[in-house]
N, C-alpha and C positions, 0 to 999 in steps of 0.2 A: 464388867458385864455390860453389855449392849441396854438403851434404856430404849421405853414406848417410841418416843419422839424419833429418835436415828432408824430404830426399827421401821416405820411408817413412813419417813422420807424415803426408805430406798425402796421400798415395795410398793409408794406410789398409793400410799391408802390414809388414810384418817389414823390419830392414833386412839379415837374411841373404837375404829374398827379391828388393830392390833388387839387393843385390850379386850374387847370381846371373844378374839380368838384365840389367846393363849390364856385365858380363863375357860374355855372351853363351854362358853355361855351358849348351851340347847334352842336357848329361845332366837338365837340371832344367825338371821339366816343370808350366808356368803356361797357365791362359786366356790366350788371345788379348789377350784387352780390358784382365786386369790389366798382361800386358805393353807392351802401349800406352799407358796409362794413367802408368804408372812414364817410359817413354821420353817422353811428353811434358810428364811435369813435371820430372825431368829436363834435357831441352832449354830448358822455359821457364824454369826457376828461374837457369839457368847464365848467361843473357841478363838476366834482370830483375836478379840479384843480384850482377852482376861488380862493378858501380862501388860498392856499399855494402858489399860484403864487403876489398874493398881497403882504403877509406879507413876503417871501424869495426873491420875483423879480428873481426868475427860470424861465428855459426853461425847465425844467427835470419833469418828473415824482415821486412824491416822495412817499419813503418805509420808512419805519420803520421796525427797525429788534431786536427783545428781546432774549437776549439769557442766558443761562446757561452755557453758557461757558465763563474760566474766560479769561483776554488778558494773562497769563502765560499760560496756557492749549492750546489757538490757537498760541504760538508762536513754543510751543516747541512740540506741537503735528502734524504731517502732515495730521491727518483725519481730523480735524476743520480747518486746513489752508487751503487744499481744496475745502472742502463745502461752506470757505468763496469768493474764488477764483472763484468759480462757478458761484454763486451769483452776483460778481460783474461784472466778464464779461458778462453776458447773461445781465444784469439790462442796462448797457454800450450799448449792440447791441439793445435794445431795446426804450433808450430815456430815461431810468432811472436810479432812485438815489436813493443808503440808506442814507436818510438826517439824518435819526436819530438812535442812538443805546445805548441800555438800557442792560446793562450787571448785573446779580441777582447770589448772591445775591448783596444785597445793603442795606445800611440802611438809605439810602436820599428819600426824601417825593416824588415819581413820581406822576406828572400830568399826571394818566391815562387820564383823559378827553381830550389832546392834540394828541392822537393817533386818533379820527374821523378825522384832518384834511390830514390824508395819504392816499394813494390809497387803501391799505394795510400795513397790519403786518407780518412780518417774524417771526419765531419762531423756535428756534435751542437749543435742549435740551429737556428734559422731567419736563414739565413745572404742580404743583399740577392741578385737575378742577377747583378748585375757582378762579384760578390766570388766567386762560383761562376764564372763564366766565365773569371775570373782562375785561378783553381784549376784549371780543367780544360786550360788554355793548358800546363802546364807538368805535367800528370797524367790522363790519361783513366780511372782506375779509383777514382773518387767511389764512396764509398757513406752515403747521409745519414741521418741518425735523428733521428726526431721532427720531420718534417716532412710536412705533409699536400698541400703542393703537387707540380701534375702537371710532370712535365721529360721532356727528351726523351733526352737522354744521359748520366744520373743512378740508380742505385739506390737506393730510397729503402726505409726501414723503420719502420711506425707501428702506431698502438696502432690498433683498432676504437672510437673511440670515438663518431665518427658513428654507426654501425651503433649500438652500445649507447645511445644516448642516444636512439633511437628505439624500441627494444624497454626503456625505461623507461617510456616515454611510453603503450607500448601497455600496460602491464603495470597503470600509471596509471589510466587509460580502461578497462580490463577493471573496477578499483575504483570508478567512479564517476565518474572525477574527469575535470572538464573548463576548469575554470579552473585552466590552472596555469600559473606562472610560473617565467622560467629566469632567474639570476642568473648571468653567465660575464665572462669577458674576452678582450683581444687580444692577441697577440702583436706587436710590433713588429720589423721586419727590422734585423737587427745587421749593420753596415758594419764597415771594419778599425779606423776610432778611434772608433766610438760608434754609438748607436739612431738611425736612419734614421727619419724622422716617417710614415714609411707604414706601416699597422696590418693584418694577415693574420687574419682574420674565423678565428676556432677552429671548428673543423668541429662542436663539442656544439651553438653557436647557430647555425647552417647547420641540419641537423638538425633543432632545435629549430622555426624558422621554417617550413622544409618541412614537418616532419611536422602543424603547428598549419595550417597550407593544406590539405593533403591532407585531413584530417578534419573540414574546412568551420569551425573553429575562429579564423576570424579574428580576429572582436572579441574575442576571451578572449586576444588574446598579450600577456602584459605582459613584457616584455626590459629587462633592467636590464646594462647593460656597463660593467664598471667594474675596481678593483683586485684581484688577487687575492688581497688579506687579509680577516681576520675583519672588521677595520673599514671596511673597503670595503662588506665586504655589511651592512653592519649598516647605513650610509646607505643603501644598495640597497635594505633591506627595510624602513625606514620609508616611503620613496616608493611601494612598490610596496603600503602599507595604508592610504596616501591616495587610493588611486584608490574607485571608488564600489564596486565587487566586490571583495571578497576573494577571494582565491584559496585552493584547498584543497589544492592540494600545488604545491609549490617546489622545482625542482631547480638544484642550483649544480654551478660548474665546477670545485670541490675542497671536501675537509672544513672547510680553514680559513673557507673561507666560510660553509658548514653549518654555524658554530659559532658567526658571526655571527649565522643566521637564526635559531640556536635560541635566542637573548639574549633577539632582540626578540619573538618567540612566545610565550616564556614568560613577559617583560613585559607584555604585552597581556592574558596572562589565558587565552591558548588554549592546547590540548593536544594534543601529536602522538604519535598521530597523528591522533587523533579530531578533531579541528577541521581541524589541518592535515599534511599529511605531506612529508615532505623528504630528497632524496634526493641523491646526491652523489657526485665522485668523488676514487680516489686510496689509500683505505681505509690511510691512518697510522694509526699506530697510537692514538693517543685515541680515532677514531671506533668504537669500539667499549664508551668507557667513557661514552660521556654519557649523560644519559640523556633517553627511550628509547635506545638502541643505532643506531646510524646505520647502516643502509642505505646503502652506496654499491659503487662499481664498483673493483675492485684490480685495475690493468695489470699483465701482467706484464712488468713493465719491464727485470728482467733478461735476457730471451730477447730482448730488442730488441737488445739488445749480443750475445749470442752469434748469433742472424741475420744482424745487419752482418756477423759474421769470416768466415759462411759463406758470404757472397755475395763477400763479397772471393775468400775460397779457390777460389771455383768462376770468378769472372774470372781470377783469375790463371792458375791451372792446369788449367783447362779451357777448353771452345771456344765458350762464351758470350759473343755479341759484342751483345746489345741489353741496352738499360737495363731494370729490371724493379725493381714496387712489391711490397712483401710485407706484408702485415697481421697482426700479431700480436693474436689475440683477448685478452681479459680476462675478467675471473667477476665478476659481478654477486653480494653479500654480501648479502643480505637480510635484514634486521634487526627492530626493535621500531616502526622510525622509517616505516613506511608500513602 
């Protein structure tokens, strides 16, 4: 059963103001709405939390979080250290806990059936349908991140980076430039023991395509899709200086690519950004030291993790019964490099 304390963090009240109102104290006088508001998380927390407060002897709120990401990938990547960092602060300001976490692939037997007894599910990664349908059999309150795909009974929370990677382009074209080329990659769907061979098209080269149609730009798309390392792009951008145009500005799908580009650029003899300009996203920390200074886009990928807690909070303890996408913008760094 829900206590004063968890109660009052999520309704955003005192918990002498709880106790007042589930004593039904005459003398103490509250809005309407806050008291309703207390009574129905109250009611719902006492429901959602009997079977996890028994069997854990918690005072917390408890998540479960599934990810595709591995513990080498959030150690040494700072965009999953983030999002996890988000997460657990906002879960923290709010009376909650990821009691559990399921890292995929994997090849040990998961009691999906053991996810109904959480509030919800977290979901970090681009997880196959079936492996979400599974999840939702046994939990209706999914909230996923870092997915750009549309669902129908799913909360999702993502970066803008379609949106941004069009307002680079125009930003581009206001410069002059009209041959440019995108260097990106794909996401592969993660099933429960491994990468599924069907590839989720990243919404910067969606975008990318789009915006080169809309502005009558067809014969200038040079798309290179490939791995998301510096060495990746570094074949990526030998191919794309055998073509008979060069290009005058290049945009990739992270800095480690960008760092590739800027190998073979500065091999060739050309100067960015005056020859050529290149722009980028993710803004780690080097993209600031090379030189010129890189130009690129910085998510902010912590607020992705504190978004997920809030959509959690607000299905749980509110009357929110449709799935809903939420966009977290980013700030475009503008540097030396364009």
């Amino acid at each position: 059963m829900a206590n004063i304390q968890e109660i009052a963090k999520l309704a955003g009240v005192s918990k002498a103001t709880v106790s007042r109102i589930l004593s039904q104290d005459t003398s103490f006088s509250v809005s309407e709405a806050t008291e309703k508001r207390v009574w129905q998380i109250a009611n719902k927390l006492q429901y959602k939390l009997s079977n996890v407060a028994v069997r854990n002897n918690s005072e917390k709120l408890h998540l479960a979080l599934v990810s595709a990401v591995s513990f080498e990938q959030e150690l040494n990547d700072s965009y999953f250290q983030q999002i996890k960092l988000g997460l657990t602060q906002q879960a923290n300001l709010w009376g909650m806990k990821i009691a559990n976490e399921i890292r995929l692939p994997t090849s040990d037997d998961i009691q999906w059936e053991r996810l109904s007894i959480y509030g919800a599910v977290l979901v970090v990664g681009v997880l196959t349908e079936d492996l979400l349908e599974k999840i939702y059999q046994y939990n209706q309150n999914i909230v996923i991140i870092d997915d750009y795909r549309d669902f129908e009974n799913y909360d999702v929370v993502h970066n803008d980076f379609g949106r941004r990677t069009k307002f680079i382009l125009d930003l581009l074209h206001e410069r002059g430039h009209q041959n440019i080329a995108f260097i990106g990659g794909n996401k592969k769907l993660m099933t429960q023991t491994g990468l599924a061979e069907i590839d989720v098209v990243d919404e910067r080269q969606k975008a990318y395509v789009e915006w080169m149609k809309i502005n009558n730009l067809l014969e200038q798309i040079s798309l290179q899709i490939v791995g998301w390392g510096t060495e990746d792009a570094i074949v990526a951008t030998k191919k794309i200086f055998l073509s008979e145009k060069k290009p005058t500005a290049i945009v990739t799908g992270n800095d480690l690519q960008a760092v590739g580009v800027y190998r073979i650029i500065q091999e060739k003899g050309y100067k960015i950004p005056e020859d050529i300009a290149v722009v980028s996203f993710d803004d780690i920390d080097m993209s600031q030291y090379l030189f010129p200074s890189l130009t690129t886009v910085r998510p902010n990928t912590r607020e992705l993790g504190k978004v997920a807690i809030n959509l959690v909070r607000d299905k749980i303890v509110g009357d929110r019964m449709a799935a809903v996408q939420v966009t977290v913008n980013s700030t475009l760094e503008i540097r030396e490099s364009i």
